[in-house]
SEKE-937417 format. One record per residue (C-alpha): x negated, y negated, z negated. Coordinates in steps of 0.2 Angstrom, whole numbers, padded with zeros to 4 digits, always signed. Example, Ala and Ser with C-alpha at 12.3 -4.5 7.8 and 13.67 -1.06 7.14 Angstrom:
2
-0062+0022-0039
-0068+0005-0036
This chain:
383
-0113+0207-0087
-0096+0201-0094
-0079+0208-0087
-0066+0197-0079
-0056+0196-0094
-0069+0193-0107
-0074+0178-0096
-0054+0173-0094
-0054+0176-0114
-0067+0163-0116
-0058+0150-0110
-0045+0149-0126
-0048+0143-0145
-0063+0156-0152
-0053+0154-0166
-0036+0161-0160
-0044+0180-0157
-0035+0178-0140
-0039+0193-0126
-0034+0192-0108
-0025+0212-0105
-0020+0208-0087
-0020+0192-0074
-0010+0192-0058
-0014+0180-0045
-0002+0175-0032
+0000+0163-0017
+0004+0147-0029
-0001+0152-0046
-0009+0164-0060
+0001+0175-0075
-0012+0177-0087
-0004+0191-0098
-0012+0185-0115
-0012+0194-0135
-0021+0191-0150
-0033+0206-0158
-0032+0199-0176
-0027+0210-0190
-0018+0199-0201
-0009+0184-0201
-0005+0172-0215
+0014+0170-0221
+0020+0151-0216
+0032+0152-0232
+0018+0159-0246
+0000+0159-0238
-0003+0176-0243
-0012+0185-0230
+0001+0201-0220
-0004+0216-0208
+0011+0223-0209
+0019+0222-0191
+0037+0221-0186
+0040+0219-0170
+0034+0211-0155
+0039+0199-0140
+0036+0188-0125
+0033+0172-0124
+0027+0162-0107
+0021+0143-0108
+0013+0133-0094
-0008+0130-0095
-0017+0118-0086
-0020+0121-0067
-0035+0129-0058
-0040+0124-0042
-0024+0122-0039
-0015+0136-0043
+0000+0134-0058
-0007+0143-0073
+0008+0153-0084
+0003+0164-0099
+0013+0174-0105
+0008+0178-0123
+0013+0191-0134
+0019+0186-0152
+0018+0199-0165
+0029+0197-0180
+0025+0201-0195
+0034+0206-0215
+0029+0197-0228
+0031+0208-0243
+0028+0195-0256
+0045+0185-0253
+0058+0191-0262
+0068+0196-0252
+0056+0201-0239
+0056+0189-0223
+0047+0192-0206
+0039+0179-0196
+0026+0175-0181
+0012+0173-0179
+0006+0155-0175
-0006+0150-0163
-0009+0128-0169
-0025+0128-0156
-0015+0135-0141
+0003+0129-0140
+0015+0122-0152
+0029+0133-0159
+0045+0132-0146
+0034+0122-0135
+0035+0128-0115
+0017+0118-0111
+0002+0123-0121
-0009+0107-0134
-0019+0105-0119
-0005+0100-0109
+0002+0091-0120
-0013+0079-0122
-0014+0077-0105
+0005+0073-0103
+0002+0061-0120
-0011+0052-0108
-0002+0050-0094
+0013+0039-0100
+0003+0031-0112
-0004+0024-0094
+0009+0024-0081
+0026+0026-0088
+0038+0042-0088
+0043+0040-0070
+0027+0034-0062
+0019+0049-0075
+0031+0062-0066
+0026+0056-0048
+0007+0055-0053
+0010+0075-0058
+0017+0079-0042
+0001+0082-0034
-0004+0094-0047
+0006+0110-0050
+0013+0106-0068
+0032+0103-0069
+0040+0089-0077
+0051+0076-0079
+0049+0057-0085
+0061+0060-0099
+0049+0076-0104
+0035+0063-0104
+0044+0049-0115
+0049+0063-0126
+0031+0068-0126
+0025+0050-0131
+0039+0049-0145
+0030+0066-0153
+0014+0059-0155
+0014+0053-0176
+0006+0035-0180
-0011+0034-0190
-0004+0032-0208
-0008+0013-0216
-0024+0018-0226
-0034+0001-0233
-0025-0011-0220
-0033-0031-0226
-0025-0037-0212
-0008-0036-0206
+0005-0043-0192
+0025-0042-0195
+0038-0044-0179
+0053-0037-0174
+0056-0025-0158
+0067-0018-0151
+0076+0003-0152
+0090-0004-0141
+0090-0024-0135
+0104-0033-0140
+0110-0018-0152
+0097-0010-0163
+0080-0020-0170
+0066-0011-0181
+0053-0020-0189
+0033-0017-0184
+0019-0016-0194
+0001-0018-0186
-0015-0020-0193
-0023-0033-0185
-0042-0029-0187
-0041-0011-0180
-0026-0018-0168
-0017-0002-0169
+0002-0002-0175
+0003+0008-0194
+0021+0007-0195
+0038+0006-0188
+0052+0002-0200
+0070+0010-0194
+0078-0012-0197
+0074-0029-0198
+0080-0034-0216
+0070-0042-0228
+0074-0027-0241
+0064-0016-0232
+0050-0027-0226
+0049-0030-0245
+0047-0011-0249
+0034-0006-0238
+0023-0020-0245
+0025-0017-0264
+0018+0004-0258
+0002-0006-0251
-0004-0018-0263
-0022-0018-0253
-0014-0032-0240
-0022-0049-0243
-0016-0059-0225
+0001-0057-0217
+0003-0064-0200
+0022-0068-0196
+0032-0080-0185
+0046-0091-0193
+0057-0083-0199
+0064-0086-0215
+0070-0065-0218
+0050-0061-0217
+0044-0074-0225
+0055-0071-0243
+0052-0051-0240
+0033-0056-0240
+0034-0068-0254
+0043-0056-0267
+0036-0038-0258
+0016-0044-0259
+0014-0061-0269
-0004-0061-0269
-0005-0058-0249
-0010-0075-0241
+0004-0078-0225
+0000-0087-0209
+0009-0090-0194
+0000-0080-0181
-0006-0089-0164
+0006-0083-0150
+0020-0087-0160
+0013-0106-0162
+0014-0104-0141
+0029-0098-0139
+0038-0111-0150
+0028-0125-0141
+0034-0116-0125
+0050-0117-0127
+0051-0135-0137
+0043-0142-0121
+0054-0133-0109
+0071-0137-0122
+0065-0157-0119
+0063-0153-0098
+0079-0146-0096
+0088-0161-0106
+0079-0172-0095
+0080-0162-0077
+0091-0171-0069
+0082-0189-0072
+0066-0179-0066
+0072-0173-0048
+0076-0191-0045
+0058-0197-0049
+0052-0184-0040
+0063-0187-0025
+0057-0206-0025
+0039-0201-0021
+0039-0187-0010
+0042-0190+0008
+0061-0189+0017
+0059-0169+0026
+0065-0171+0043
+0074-0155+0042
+0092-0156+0032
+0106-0148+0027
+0122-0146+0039
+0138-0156+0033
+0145-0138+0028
+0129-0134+0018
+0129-0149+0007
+0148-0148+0005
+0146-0130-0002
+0132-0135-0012
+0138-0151-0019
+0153-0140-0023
+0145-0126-0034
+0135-0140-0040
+0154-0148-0047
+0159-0129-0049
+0145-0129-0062
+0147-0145-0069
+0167-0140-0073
+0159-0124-0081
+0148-0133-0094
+0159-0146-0099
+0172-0131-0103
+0159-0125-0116
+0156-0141-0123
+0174-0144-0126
+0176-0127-0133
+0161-0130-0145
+0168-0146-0150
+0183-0137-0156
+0174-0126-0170
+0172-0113-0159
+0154-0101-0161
+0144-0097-0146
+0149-0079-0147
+0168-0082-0147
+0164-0094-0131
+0155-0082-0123
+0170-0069-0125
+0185-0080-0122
+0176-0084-0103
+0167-0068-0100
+0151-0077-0097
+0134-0072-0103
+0126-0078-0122
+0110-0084-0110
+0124-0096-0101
+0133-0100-0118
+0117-0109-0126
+0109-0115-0109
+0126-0127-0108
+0125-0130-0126
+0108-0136-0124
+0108-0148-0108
+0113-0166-0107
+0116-0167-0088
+0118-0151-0077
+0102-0149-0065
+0102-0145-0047
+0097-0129-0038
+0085-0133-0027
+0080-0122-0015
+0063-0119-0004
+0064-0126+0013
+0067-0112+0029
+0052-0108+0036
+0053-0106+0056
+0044-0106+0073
+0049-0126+0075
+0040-0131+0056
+0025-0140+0067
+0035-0147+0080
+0049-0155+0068
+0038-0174+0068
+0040-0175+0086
+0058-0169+0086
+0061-0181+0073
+0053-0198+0084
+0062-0188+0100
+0077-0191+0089
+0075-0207+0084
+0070-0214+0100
+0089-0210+0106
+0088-0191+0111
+0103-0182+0108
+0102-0169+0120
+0096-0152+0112
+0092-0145+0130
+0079-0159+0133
+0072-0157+0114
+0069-0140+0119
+0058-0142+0135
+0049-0158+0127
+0041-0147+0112
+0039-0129+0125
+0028-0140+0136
+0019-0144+0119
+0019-0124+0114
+0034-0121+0106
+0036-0102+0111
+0053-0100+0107
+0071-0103+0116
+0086-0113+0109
+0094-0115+0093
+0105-0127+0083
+0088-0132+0074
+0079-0142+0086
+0093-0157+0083
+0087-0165+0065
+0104-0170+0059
+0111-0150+0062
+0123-0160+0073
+0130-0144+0083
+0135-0136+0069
């Protein structure tokens, strides 16, 4: 029957010689004191093959847990002299299966960690984790996503081109997909078309380029792989119909609201005097605002330097540049314990009651379960 370590042994790479000298099991977690029994070890400079041993030391990473219990080994790391460097170096051994070098979570780990964020995200990764005994932050587990090296563009018919993002608003990177496997190939560090045009005359195998409009992509694909056939891909076409239809809305808003008005019927419930004077103000407020810009552009003036001189955002800048007349903020109606008594305040109120008191006890004898407030009289006369 097999010992306890040469079961414990098992559960490494075969390959790695791996041997399990001690294991200590305490309340939370197990050390697994960990060495290799292989006589040689190949030199990562020359390849040549060294038995020559230096020194030794201690190295302790975290393992995947049991039955929850935290798992730390602590392996041993011989190192070794290479005799055929001139002059004659040392170095360690390496175990690829196992753990990385200078990495604190062994491969397996790692994969799961990979896993995890590719899922969830860094922080909901780190909350997922904390009911297993493995320590780690979100960042570790972006950092750990950032690692993990893209498939590289072997035979790719079929390629989309866009930009992204590094840092919005700052930094823009270009992306390469191919579109029959669906998997991104390659991420270019910038947008320009001198790059664009580079990586396409390494990979004379594309034949279709799916692009949106612009005109940087569209010269780099024109001069980078002239025998590449270039369409404009599908949710580009959306997005720009999108935006046309919403562009021709908003120029149009106000003339919309009107119609609208004209056909839905008159709500009972209004605003106070002091809510539609606040209102009507910002609405003025806002109207002041947008024929600033306006003026401003009419001078010669670009959307940046507007932006900057009135510390407003760029968003604002080409929203007022855009629209003809400034829309309204409408708001939802207040929802409230009087919503399916307000027709019969409002023919109460009609008929010549002004008296909230008597409101209030004509719709509690028809359930209303609540007590008084300015909102039983229609006109928000009390306030």
């Amino acid at each position: 029957m097999d010992t306890l370590h040469e079961v414990l042994s098992r559960l490494f790479p075969a390959e790695q010689n791996l041997v399990v000298d001690q294991c200590q099991v305490e309340a939370d977690s197990v050390c697994l004191h960990v060495f290799s029994c292989t006589t040689r070890q190949p030199c990562p400079h020359c390849h040549a093959l060294s038995g020559s041993i230096h020194s030794h030391y201690e190295r302790r990473f975290q393992d995947l847990p049991w039955g929850g219990l935290g798992v730390c080994v602590s392996l041993r790391v011989r190192r070794f002299r290479c005799r055929h460097c001139q002059p004659t170096r040392t170095f360690a051994e390496r175990f690829p299966e196992l753990v990385a070098p200078y990495a604190r979570s062994s491969a397996a780990v790692c994969r799961l960690f990979h896993r995890i964020v590719v899922m969830v995200g860094g922080e909901g990764g780190r909350r997922l984790l904390t009911s297993l005994p493995l320590r780690v932050s979100g960042d570790r587990l972006l950092a750990e996503q950032q690692r993990v090296l893209l498939p590289p563009a072997q035979g790719a018919r079929v390629i989309g081109i866009d930009d992204f993002a590094f840092k919005k608003g700052s930094r823009y990177g270009t992306v390469i997909a191919d579109l029959e496997t669906g998997r991104a190939i390659d991420l270019l560090p910038d947008r320009t078309g001198a790059t664009v045009t580079q990586w396409l005359s390494q990979h004379p195998e594309v034949e279709v380029i799916s692009r949106d409009r612009s005109t940087e992509y569209e010269r780099a694909c024109r001069e980078g792989a002239p025998q590449a056939v270039q369409v404009l891909d599908r949710w580009h076409v959306f997005k720009n119909v999108r935006e046309a239809l919403e562009r021709q809305l908003k120029r149009s808003q106000g003339t919309l609201d009107e119609v609208a008005r004209s056909f839905l019927p008159v709500s009972p419930r209004r605003r106070s005097r002091l809510e539609e004077a606040a209102r009507r103000a910002r609405y003025e407020r806002r109207c002041a605002e947008v024929a600033q810009v306006k003026a401003l552009a009419a001078q010669g003036l670009s959307a940046a330097q507007i932006a900057r001189d009135l510390h407003r955002s760029a968003h604002f800048i080409r929203f007022s540049l855009r629209v003809e007349q400034v829309p309204e903020t409408r708001h939802p109606p207040r929802h409230s314990q009087l919503d399916p008594y307000q027709g019969r305040l409002w023919e109460l109120w009609t008929a010549g009651e002004r008296n909230a008191m008597a409101l209030l006890r004509q719709v509690q004898q028809e359930g209303f379960p609540g007590s008084y407030t300015s909102d039983l009289l229609p006109e928000n006369e009390s306030r």
